[in-house]
N, C-alpha and C positions, 0 to 999 in steps of 0.2 A: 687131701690137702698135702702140699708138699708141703718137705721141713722148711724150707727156707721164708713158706708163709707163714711159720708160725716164730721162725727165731728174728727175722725183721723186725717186725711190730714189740717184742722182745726187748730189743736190743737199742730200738728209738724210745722207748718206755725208761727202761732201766739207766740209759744216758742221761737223758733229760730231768731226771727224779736226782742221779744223784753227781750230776756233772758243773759244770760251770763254764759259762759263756766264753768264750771265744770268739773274733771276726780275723777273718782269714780275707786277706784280698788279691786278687790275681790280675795284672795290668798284662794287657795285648797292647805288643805297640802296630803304631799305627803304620803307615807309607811312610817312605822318606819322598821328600818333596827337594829336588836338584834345583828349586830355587831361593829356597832358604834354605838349603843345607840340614834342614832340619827334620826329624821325624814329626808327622803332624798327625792329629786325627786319631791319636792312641784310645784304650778305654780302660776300663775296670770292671770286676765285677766281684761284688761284697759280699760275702756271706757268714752272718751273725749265726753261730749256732751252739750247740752243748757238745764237750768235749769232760772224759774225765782224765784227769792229768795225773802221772807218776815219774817218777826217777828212777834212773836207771843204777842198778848196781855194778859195784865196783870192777865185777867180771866181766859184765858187757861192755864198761871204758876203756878196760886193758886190751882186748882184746877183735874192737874191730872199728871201724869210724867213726864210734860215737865218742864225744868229748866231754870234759867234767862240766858241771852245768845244762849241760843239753837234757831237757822237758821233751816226757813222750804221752801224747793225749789221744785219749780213744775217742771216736768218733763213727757214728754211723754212712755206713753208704748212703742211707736216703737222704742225709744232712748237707753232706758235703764231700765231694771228690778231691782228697788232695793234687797237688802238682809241685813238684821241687820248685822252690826259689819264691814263692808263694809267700806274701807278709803275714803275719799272725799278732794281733793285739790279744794280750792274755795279763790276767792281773795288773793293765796299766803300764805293761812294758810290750817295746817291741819285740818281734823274734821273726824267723825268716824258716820254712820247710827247707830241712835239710833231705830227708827220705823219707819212707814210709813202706810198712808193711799192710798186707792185704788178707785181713780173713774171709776164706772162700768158704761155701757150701755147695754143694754140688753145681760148682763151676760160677756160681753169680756170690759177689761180695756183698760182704752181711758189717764187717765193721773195716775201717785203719786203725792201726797203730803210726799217728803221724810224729817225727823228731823234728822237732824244732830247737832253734838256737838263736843265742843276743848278737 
């Protein structure tokens, strides 16, 4: 059995026991239609999952794009694939993917660390 079969299952276990909901939405826009000027036919796609949420310390503010205020939540790859620009409802506020990092195990991703921001 490879590692990555056993820290998966791990890591969606241990999320969801001590994480807290999140829904992340990601809209695709749709054509633009040259006769209403408008983009039409957009969509979304919702995903309600467990995340567990920290702040970041003072050294990682000073130091590189991340801003005061900005939330960084762990979440599993089998939950949900972040995407920059991505909405996020978390505690009844909005926030929006700023970036995210990727923990790999022999090349397949096992969690994010995704930053969000109000």
């Amino acid at each position: 059995m490879r590692l990555y079969d056993k820290l998966q299952p791990t890591a969606d276990r241990l999320i969801t026991q001590f994480g807290e909901q999140v829904t992340f939405t990601r809209t695709y826009p749709g054509a633009f239609n040259p006769a209403t000027g408008a983009i039409e036919n957009s969509s979304t796609n919702v995903s309600t999952v467990y995340a567990v949420p920290s702040e970041y310390n003072s050294n990682q503010i000073t130091v590189s794009s991340i801003q005061s205020g900005d939330l960084k939540l762990r979440v599993t790859s089998s939950m949900y694939v972040p995407n920059q620009g991505d909405a996020a409802e978390f505690n009844n506020e909005n926030w929006v993917v700023v970036d995210y990092m990727t923990t790999r195990v022999n090349g397949l991703d096992v969690t994010y660390s995704v930053q969000i921001r109000k």
